[in-house]
N, C-alpha and C positions, 0 to 999 in steps of 0.2 A: 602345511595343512591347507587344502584347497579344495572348495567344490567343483567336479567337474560335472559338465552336463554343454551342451549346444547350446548358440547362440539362438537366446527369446527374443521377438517382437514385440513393441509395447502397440497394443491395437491389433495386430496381424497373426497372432498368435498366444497363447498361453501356456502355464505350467501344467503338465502332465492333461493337457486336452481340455484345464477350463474355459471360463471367458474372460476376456481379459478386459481390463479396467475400464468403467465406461467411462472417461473423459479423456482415454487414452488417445493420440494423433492415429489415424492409420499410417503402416506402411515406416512408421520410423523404429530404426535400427538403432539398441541401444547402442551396441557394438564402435556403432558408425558412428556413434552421439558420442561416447569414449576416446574414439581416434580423434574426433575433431577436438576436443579439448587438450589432447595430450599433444595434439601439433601447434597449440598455441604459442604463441610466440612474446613474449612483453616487447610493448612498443617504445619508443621512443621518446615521444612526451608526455613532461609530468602528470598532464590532467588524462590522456588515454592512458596510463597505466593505472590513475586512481579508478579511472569509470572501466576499466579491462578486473580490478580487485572486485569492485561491487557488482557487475553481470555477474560475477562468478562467483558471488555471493547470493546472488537473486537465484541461479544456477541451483548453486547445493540444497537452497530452501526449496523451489519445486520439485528438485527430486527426490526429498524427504518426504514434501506432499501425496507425492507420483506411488513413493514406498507404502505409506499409509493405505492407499486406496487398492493397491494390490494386494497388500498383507488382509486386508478384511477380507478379497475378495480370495483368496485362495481358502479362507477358515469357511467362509460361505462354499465352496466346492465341497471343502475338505468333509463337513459337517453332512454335506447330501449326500457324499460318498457313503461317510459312515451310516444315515439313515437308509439308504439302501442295500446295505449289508447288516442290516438289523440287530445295528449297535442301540445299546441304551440311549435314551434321550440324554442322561446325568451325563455319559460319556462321553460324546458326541466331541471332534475335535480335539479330541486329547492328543498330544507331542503336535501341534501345530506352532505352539510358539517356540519349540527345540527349533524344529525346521527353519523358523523363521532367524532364531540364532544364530544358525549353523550360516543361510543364506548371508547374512548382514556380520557377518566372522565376526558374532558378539557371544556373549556366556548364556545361557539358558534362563539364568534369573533377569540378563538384561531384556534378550526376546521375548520374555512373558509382559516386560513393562512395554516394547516398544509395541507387542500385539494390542494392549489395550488403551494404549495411546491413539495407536490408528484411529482404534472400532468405536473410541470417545469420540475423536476429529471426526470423523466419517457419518455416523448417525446422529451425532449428537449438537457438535459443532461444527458447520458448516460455515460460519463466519471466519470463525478462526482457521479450517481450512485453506478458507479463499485467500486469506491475510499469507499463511503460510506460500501457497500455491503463488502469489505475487513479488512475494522478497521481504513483504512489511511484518513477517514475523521471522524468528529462523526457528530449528526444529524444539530448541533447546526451551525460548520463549513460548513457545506455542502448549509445550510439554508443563511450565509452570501453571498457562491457567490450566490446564484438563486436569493436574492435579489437584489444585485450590477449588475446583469445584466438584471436585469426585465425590465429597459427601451428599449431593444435589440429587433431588429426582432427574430423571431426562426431561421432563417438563420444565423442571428451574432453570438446568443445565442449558436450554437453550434458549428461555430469556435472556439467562445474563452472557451467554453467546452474541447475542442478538443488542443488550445494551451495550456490550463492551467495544462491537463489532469492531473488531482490529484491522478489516480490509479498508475500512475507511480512513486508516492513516491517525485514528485514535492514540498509539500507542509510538506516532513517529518521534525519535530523539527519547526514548523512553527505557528506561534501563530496567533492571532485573528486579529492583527492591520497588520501583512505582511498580512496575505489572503486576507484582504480587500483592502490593497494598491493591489497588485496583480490583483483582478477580474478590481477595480475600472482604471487601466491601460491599463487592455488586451480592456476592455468595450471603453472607453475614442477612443484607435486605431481603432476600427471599427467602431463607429460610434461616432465622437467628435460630430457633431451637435446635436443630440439628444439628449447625457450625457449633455449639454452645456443647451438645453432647458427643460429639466425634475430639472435641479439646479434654471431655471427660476421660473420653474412650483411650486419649492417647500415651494415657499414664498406664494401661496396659502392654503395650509395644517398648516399655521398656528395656535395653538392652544393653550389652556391652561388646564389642569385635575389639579384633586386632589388626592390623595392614600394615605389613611395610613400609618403611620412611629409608630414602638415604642413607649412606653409611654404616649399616650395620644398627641403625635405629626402627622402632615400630611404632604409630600409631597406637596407642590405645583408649579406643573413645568407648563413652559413655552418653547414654540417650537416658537424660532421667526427668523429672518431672519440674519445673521451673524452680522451685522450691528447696527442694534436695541438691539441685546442681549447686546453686550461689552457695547454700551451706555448706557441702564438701569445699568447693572452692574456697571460702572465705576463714575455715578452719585449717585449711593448707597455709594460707596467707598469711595467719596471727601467728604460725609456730614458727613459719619462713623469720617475719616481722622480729620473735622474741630471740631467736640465733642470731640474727643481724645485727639487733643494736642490742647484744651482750658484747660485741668486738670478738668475738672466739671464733666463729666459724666464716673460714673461709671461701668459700661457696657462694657462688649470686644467689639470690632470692628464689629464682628458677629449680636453680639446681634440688635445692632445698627442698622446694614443696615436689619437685620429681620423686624424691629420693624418701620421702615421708612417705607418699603416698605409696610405693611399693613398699616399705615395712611395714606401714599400719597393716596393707591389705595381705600380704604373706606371712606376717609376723616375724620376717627376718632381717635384717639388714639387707642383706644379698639378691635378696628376692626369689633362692632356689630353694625349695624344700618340698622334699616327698613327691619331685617330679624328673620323667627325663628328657633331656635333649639331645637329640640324636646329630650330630655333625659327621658330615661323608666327607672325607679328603684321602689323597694318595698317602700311601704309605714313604714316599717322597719329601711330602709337605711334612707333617707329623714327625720324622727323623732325623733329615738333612738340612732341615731348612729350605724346603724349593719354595716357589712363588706363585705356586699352582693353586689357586682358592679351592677354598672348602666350600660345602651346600649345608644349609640347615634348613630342614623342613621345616613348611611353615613360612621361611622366610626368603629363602632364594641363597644366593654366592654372598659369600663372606670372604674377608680378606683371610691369607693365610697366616700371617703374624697373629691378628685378632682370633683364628681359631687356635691358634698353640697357645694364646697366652689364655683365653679359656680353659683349655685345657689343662693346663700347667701353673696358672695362678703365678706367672710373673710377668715382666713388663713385655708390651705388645712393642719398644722401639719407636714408638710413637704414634701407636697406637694402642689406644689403654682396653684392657679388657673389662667386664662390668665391676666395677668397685674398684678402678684402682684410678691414679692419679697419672699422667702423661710420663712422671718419671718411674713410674712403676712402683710407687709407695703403695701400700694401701691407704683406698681412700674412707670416705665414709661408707659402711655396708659391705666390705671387702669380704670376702666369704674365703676360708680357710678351709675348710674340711668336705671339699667337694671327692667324691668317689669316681672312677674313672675306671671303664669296660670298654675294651678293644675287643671287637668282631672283624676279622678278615673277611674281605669279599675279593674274589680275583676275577674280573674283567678278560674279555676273548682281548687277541690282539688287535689296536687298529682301530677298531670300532667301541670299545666300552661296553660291549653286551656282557651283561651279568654270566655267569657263567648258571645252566640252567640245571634244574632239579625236578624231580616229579615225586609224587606225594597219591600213594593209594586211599587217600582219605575225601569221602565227601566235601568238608570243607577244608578250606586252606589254614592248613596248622601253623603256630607261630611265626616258625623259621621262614615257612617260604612267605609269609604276610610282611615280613620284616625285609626282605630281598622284594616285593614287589612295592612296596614305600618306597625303600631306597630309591627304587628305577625310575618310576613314575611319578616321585614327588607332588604330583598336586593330580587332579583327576582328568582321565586320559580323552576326555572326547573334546575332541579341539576348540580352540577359544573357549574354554570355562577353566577357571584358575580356582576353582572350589577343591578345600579339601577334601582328603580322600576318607569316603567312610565304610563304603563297602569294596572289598576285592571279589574281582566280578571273572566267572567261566566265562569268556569269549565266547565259546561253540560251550553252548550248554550241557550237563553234565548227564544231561538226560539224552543230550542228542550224540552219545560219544564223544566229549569232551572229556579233555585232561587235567588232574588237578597240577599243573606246574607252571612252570614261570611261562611258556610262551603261551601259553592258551589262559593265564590270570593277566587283567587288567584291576587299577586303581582304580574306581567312580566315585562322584559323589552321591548321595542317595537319591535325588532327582534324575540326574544322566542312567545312572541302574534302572530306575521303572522307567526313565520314556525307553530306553533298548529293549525294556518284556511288551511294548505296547503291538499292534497286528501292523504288519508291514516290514519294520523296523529291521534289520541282520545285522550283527558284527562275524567278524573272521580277522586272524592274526593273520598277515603274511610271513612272519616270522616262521620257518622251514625250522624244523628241528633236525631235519637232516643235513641243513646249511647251516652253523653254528657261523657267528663272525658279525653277524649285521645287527644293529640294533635293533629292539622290540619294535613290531609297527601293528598298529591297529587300525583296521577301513571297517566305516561304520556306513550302512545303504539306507535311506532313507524312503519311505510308501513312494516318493514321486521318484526314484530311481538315482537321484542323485546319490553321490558317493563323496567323503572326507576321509582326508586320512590323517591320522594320528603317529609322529614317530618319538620313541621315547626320546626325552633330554640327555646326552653324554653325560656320563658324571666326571665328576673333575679327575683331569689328568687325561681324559683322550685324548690321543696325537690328533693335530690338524692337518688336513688334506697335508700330504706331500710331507710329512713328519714319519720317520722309522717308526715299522708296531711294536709294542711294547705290552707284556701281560702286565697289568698295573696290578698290583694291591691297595684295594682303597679297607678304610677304616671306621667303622659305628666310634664314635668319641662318645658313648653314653654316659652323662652327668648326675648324679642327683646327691642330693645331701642328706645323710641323717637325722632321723629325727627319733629323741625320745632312748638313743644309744643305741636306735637297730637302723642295719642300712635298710634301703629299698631294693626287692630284687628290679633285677632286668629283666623286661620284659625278653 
């Protein structure tokens, strides 16, 4: 997935005919500024390769700087644009920070943070620019105070810009947790009332996600109010506490309050009830025993042992399935009565393209929603790893678009509105009269740039130079009963 467009100028030229950043050098080629770093060479002695590490450390801080001053200066184009095409004021600039995602191969909610990090640095903090633009901040530093002082008028904002001033070597030898204490002080003195009611404000933002951890493990945090944290915590810890020193339970203390807190919160041992999980693996994996990982939505590739023994509720070989024990006992919260629905999908040869389907219905009916999950697993516009909430008409349905698998994409509900925004196209290249290649979606962006998007193999495509093979993969749909009626499948 890659944006293509010609080589820019910083100074000499601009994006789609703006102007370009005014502190820009004329006449230098990033291009050229690329090759030269990529021909570098590490030198020979200790102290030039320490001071060869920190140039090119001072390096990536001003071209973060350099980033900042262009990304404002394209929303300032971008915004005249739209006012002379006699867009809303409200509207003005709307998908500028996709673009800027897309540009910086980051997610869409990351380019909306990195766009108003700039237009902070840029108008507001000019110190902290300068600090950046030198080496004596990096982008990462520079991004905690513009945070810590976000609750600040622009007025305060650049006092304590200005007290903090970090080009002046204020912050040299200065780590993460002083800078923070630092803005969150200078902030606190100009406006106590406000810091005081933004800590009020922030017991609203509470929340819960999920992400990914290693091994077949997930994150699951909690954002809650200073009060409520220690208390979950510390009633997890007295029951951890009273299992321990009964001698009975085997289990660290960890494990313990792990394993509490998913029964308290699902009311099961198990932690599955009245939901499903959808696991994709070859009909290979699932049978024979092969070695070919499964995918679970949501979460990415799993081992293949650990999806059969999911499946199958016995030992994973050493690898334990949830609730059980490395020897494949049950452990504590071992779930017995999981329900299991196999769905065949069969795969073209060679490539893993879903085998396609069309659907005379305005919207995408179950079946083909549940084959476009499968393919697409997280949302299809490059670099954003958001799930997927809306299955989206590529060629709109209005513009003679098909309801079927090549012409549906996966998005998240942000990537769907910024593609209806003016400018914007998507189109599949995926050929319905070429069956064989994987799904591809190319998304054009108002300044002409293009990304492409190709869908992810699902487990079991051959790799380059491997015989094709029609695979059969499989939905391992789980859920548990509750109350003595199952749950259908979706």
């Amino acid at each position: 997935m890659a944006g293509i467009r010609g080589t820019q100028l910083i100074g000499s030229g601009a994006p789609s005919g703006g102007a370009g950043p005014e502190a820009a050098v004329p006449g230098v080629c990033v291009r050229d500024l690329i090759g030269a770093v990529a021909s570098l060479r590490p030198g020979s002695d200790r102290a030039e390769l320490i001071d060869q590490l920190r140039a090119l450390e001072d390096l990536k801080s001003a071209a973060a700087a350099a980033q900042a001053r262009i990304a404002v200066a394209f929303d300032a184009v971008q915004r005249s644009a739209d006012a002379a095409a006699g867009v809303p004021a409200e509207e003005r600039g709307r998908g500028v920070a996709a673009q800027v995602a897309l540009a910086r191969r980051e997610s869409p909610a990351k380019g909306s943070r990195l766009l108003g990090l700039a237009k902070a640095l840029v108008t507001e903090m000019p110190r902290t620019l300068a600090a950046l633009d030198s080496g004596q901040l990096n982008e990462w530093r520079a991004t905690l105070l513009v945070k810590e002082t976000a609750c600040l008028s622009a007025e305060d904002r650049c006092a304590v810009d200005e007290e903090l001033a970090a080009d002046t070597g204020t912050f040299d030898g200065a780590g993460d947790k002083a800078i923070l204490a630092a803005a969150r002080a200078a902030a606190y003195r100009r406006d106590p009332r406000t810091v005081t009611e933004r800590a009020s404000h922030a017991a609203t933002e509470r929340h819960v996600s999920l992400r990914p951890a290693p091994d077949t493990m997930t994150y699951l945090t909690a954002l809650l109010p200073v009060a409520h944290g220690v208390a979950v915590h510390a009633a997890l810890s007295r029951h951890a506490d009273t299992l321990r020193n009964a001698g009975e339970d085997t289990r660290t203390r960890g494990q313990i309050m792990a394993d509490t807190l998913v029964e308290r919160t699902t009311g099961t041992p198990a932690g599955i009830s009245g939901v499903e999980i959808q696991l994709v693996m070859t009909d290979r994996t699932l049978f024979q025993s092969d070695a070919e990982p499964a995918r679970l939505p949501g979460y990415g590739i799993v081992p293949a042992r650990w999806a059969r023994s999911l499946l199958s509720g016995s030992s994973g070989h050493g690898t334990s399935a949830p609730g059980q024990t490395e020897d494949g006992q049950a452990g504590p919260g071992h779930n017995h009565d999981l329900k299991v629905w196999l769905r065949r999908l069969y795969t073209a040869p060679g490539t893993g393209e879903l085998v396609g389907v069309d659907s005379r219905a305005r919207l995408y009916p179950p079946g083909l929603r549940r084959f476009i999950q499968a393919r697409d697993d997280t949302c299809r516009t490059p670099y954003c790893d958001a799930p997927i909430r809306h299955i989206d008409h590529i060629i709109p349905w209005h513009h003679g678009g098909t309801t079927s698998l090549a012409n549906g994409a996966g998005l998240c509900e942000a990537c769907n509105h910024t593609k209806e925004l003016p400018g914007w196209t998507a189109q599949t290249g995926t050929a319905t009269t070429s069956p064989g290649t994987r799904h591809v979606l190319d998304i054009r962006t108002p300044t002409g740039h293009h990304y492409r998007s190709t869908a992810r193999p699902l487990p079991g495509t051959p790799l380059n130079g491997d015989p094709p093979v029609m695979a059969a993969h499989y939905f391992g749909d789980l859920f548990r009963a509750r109350h003595g009626q199952d749950v259908p499948a979706a």
